[in-house]
C-alpha positions in Angstrom: 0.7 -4.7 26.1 -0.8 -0.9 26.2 -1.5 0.8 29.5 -5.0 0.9 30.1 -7.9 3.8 29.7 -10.0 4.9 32.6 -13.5 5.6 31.1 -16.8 6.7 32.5 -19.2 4.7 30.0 -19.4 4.4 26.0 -22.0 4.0 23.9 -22.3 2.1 20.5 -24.8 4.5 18.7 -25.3 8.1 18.6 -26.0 10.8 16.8 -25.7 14.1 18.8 -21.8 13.9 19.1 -20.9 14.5 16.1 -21.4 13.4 12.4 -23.5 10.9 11.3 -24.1 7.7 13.7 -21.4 7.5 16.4 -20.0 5.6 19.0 -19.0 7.9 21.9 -16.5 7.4 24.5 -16.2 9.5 27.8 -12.9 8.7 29.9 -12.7 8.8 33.4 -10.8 11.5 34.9 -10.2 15.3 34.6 -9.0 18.1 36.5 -9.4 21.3 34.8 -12.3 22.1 37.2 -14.3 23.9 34.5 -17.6 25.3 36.5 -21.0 24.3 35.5 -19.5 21.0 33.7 -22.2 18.9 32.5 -20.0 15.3 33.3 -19.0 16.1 37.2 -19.4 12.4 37.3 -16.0 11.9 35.0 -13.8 14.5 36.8 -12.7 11.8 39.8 -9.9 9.6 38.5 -10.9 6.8 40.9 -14.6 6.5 39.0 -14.9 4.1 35.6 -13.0 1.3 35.3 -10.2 0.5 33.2 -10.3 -1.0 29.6 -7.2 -1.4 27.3 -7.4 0.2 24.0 -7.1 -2.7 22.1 -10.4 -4.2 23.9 -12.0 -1.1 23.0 -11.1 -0.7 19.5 -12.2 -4.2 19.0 -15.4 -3.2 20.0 -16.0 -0.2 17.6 -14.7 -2.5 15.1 -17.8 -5.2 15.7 -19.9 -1.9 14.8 -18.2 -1.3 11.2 -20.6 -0.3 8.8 -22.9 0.9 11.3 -21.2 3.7 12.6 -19.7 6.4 10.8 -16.8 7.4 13.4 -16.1 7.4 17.4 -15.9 10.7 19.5 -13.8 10.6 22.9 -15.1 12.8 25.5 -15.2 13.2 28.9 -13.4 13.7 31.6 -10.0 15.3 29.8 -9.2 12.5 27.3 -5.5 14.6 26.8 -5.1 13.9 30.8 -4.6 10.0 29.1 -2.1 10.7 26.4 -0.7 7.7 25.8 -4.0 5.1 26.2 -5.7 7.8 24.1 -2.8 7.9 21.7 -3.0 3.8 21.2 -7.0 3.5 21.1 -6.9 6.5 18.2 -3.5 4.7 16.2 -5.7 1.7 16.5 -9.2 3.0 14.7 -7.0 4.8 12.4 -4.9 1.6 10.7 -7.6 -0.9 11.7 -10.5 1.3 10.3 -12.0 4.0 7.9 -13.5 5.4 11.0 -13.9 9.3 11.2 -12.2 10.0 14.4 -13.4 13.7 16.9 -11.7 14.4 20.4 -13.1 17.0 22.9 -10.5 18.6 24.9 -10.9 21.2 27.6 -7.2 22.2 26.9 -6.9 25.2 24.6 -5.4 24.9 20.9 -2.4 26.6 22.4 -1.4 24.2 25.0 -2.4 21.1 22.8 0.4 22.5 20.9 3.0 22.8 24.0 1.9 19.2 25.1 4.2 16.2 24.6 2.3 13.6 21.8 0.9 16.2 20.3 2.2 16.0 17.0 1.4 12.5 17.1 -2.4 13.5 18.6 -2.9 15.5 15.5 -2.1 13.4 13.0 -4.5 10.7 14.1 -7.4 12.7 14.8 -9.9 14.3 11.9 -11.5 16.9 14.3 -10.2 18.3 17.9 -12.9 20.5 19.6 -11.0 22.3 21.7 -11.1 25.1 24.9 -12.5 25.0 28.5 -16.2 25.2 28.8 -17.4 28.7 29.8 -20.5 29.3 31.7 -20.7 33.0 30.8 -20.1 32.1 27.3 -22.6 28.7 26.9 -23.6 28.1 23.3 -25.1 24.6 23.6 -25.2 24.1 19.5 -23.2 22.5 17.0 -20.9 20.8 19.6 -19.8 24.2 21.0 -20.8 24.1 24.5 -19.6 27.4 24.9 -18.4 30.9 22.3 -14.9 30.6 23.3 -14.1 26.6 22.1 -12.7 26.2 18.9 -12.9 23.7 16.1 -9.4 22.4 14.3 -10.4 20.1 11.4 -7.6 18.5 10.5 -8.5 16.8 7.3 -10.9 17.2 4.6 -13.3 14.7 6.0 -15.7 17.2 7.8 -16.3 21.0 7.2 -18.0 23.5 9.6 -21.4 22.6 8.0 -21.4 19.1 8.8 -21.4 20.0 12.6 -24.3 22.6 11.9 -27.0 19.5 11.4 -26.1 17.8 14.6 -29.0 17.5 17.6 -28.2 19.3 20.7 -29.5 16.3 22.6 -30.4 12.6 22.3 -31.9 10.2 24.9 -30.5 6.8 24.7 -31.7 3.5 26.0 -29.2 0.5 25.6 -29.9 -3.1 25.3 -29.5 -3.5 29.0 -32.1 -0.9 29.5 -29.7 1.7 30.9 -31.0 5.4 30.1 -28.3 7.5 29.0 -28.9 11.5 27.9 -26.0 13.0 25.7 -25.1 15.6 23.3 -24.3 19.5 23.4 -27.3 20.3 25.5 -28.2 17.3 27.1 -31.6 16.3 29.0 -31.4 16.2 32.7 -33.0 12.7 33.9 -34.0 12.2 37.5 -34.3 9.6 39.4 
């Protein structure tokens, strides 16, 4: 059995985190520190709750045909290499799913990481680089001038991410409210 994920929330349907109609999963747990972070919420490792990555999988799976692909947010998904690693080996033999990780970790030390290799050939798209106040973009899934965009097969190009909203509100079955995307809505209570 694989070691489990710590995530924040998922969602089965979206369409501001990247290509086409996503599910999106934010892990639980980061500690880059990066100020002005628009998921506080995911930086504490002791928030979420745990899921295996075959549990997980299973559930994108129940959404083929549906969904174009699954984004993994966060949090710092790379700070869970090897539950990350088994949930993205999983979509990619089990599924035609197009596959996009956000990482606050620069292109550079994805490359010095252990996995990485492995990371890379899994993955279609790795958005890459800590988010920089000074530098906020908020458009085309670049929250900020300085992160960088790695496609890593043919599937997507540049363009693709140019059509993508900046922000979606989202109301699930259960009647939760969620606001995602690049430049997400801020919902008070």
């Amino acid at each position: 059995m694989s070691e489990a994920l710590r995530i924040h929330h998922w969602v089965p349907f979206s369409r501001s985190n990247g290509p086409g109609c996503r599910a999106v999963v934010w892990v639980q747990g980061c500690t880059l520190g990066c100020p002005g972070c628009y998921n506080p919420g995911t930086h504490s490792r002791k928030g979420g709750y745990s899921v295996l990555p075959e549990f997980l999988a299973r559930q994108f799976l129940r959404l083929s045909g549906k969904i174009e692909g699954v984004t993994i947010s966060g949090g710092e998904p790379l700070q869970q290499m090897k539950p990350l690693l088994s949930l993205l080996f999983l979509l990619r033999n089990w599924s035609n799913f197009s596959l996009i990780v956000f990482t606050g970790y620069t292109w550079s030390e994805i490359g010095w990481m252990g996995q990485s290799r492995r990371l890379l050939s899994l993955v279609d798209v790795v958005i890459a680089g800590r988010y920089e106040r000074r530098q906020r973009l908020a458009r085309s899934l670049q929250g900020s001038a300085n992160k960088t965009f790695h496609f890593l097969t043919r599937r997507y190009q540049p363009a693709d991410f140019q059509k993508i909203p900046e922000a979606e509100i989202i109301i699930t079955s259960e009647g939760e409210v969620v606001s995602t995307g690049i430049d997400p809505v801020f919902i008070r209570d």
